[in-house]
C-alpha positions in Angstrom: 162.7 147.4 72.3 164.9 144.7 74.1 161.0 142.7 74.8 160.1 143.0 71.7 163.4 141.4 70.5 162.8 138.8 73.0 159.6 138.0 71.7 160.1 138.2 69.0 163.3 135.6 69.0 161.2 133.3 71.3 158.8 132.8 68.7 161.1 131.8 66.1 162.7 129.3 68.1 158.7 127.6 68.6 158.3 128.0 65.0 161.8 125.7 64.6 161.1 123.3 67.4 157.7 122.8 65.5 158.8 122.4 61.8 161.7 119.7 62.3 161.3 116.1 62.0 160.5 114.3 65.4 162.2 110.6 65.6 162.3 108.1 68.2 165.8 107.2 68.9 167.7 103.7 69.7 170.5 101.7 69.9 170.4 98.7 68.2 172.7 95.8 69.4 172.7 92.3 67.6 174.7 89.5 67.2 173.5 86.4 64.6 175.0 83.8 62.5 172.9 84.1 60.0 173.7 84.7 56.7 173.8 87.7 55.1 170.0 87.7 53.2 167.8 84.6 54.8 165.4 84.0 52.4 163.1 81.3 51.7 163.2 79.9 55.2 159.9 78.6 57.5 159.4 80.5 61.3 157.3 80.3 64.1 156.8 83.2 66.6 156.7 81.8 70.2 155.1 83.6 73.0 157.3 83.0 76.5 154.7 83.2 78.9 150.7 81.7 78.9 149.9 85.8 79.9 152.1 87.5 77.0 150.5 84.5 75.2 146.9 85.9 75.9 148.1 89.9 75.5 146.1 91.6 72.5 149.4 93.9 72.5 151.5 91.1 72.0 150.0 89.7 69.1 149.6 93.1 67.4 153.5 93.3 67.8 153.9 89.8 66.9 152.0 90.5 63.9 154.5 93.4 62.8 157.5 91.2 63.2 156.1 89.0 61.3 155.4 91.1 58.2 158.6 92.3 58.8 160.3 88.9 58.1 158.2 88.1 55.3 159.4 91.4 53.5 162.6 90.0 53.6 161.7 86.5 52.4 161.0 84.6 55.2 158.0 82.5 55.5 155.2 81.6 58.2 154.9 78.6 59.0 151.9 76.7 60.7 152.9 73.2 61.6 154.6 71.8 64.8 157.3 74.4 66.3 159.8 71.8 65.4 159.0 71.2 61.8 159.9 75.2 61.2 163.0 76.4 59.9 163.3 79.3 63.0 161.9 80.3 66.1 161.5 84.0 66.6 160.4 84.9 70.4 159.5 88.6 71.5 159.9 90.1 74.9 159.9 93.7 75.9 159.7 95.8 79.0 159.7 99.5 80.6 161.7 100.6 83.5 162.1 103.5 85.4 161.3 106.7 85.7 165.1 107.6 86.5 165.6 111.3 87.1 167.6 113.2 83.9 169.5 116.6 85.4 169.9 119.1 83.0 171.9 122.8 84.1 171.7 125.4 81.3 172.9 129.3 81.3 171.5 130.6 78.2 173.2 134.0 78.7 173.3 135.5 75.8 169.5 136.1 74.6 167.3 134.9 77.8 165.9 131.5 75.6 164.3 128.9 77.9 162.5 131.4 80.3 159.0 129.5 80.4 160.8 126.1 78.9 160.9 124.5 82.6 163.3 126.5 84.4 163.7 126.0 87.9 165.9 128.9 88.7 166.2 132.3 87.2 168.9 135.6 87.4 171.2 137.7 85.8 171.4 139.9 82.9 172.7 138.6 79.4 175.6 139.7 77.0 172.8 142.1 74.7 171.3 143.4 78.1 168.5 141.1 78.4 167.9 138.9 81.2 169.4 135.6 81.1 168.6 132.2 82.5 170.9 130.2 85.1 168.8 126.8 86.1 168.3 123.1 86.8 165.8 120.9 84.8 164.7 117.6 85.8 162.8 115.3 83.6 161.8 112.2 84.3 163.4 109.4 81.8 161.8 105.9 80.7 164.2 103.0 79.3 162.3 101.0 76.8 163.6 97.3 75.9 162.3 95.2 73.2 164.4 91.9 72.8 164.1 90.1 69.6 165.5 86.2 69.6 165.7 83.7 66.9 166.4 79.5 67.6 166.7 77.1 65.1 163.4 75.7 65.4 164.5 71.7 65.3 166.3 72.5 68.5 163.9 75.0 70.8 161.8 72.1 72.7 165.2 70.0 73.4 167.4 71.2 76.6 170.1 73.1 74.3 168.2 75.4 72.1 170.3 76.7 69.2 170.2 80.7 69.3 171.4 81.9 65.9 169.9 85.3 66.3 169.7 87.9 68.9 169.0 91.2 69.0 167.9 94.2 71.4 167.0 97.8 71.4 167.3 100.4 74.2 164.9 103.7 73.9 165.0 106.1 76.8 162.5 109.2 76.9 159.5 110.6 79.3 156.6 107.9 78.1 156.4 105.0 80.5 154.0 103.4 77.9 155.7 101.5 75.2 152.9 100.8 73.1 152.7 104.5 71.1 157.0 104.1 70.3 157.0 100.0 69.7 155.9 100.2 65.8 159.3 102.7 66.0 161.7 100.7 67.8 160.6 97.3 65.9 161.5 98.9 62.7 165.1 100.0 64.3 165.6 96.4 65.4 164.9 94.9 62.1 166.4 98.3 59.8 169.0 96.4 57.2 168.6 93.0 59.0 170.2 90.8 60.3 172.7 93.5 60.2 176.7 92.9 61.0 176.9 90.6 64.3 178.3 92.5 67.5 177.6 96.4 66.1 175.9 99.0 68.4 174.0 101.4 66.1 172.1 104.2 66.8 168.9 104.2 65.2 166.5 107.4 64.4 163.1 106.6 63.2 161.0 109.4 62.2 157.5 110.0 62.9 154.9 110.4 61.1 154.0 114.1 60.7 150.2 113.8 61.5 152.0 112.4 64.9 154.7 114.4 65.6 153.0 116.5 68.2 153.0 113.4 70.3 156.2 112.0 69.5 158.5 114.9 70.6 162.1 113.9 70.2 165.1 114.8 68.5 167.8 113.1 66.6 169.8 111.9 69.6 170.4 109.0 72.4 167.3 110.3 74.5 163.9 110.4 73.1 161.9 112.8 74.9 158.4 111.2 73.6 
């Protein structure tokens, strides 16, 4: 009787893992002095590097920016870098894998038996066995840095930042190209935003991609 209640219970927690939303998480620092709805102004996007400059995956997210900007009224602009209203410049990166220790006692029912635990004993509240253990996951931090100069000033010794932004996603993919799309639009979400907030930022995934984006709602992505 107690298995089958087990079984039964396990399954409906699957069932709920499966049906809700899966997001990709971050936090969202900027600080500008732009005003509060650019519009109508000229920008350039400069690579920083001849590599980046020659990366198919740099241009694909360079291209995203800048649809971004123009659906806010910006405009491309195609002349000299100095002739252009702004500068925008792109940079991103992957560290880690840092260790993430996690200790659980799921006493009461026995969940999480079969969910990665590394140590197992004792008997629960309702007389099933419980679970006493130590996860370790392994934790990616994902930065993408989003700057903007005016664009008279970027090829002269004191460039004139008026825009910078960056977001921070942590979870168990080293590669950042399936969660960029997803932090890019956390980055620009309600921009330019209010200069010096910290906002966490959930995106959610598509659901024809959920199965490979698993995270919930919170500071740690696990996709």
């Amino acid at each position: 009787m107690m298995k089958r209640l087990f079984v039964a219970a396990l399954a409906a927690v699957a069932l709920a893992a499966c049906a809700s939303p899966k997001y990709v998480v971050s936090d969202v620092t900027r600080f500008h002095t732009l005003p509060a709805a650019p519009s109508g102004q000229t920008f350039v996007i400069a690579t920083l590097d001849a590599d980046q400059g020659q990366s198919l995956a740099y241009h694909q997210y360079a291209d995203d920016v800048t649809g971004k900007l123009v659906a806010m009224g910006l405009k491309p602009f195609s002349g000299p870098i100095e002739g252009a209203d702004y500068v925008v410049t792109l940079k991103y990166s992957v560290r880690g894998p840092t260790p993430d220790v996690q200790s659980r006692n799921d006493g009461d029912w026995g969940f999480g038996a079969g969910f990665g635990g590394r140590h197992f004993g004792g008997w629960g509240t309702w007389g099933g066995p419980y679970d006493n253990y130590t996860d370790t996951k392994q934790l990616f931090m994902r930065q993408v840095e989003v700057d903007i100069y005016r664009g008279a000033t970027y090829n002269t010794p004191k460039k004139e930042r008026v825009f910078e932004g960056h977001a921070l996603s942590a979870g168990q993919n080293g590669q950042i190209e399936p969660v960029m799309p997803y932090i890019l639009e956390a980055l620009f979400k309600d921009f330019p935003g209010r200069s010096g907030d910290t906002q966490r930022v959930s995106i959610e995934v598509p659901k024809e991609l959920g199965d490979s984006v698993a995270a919930g709602p919170s500071s740690r992505s696990s996709y």
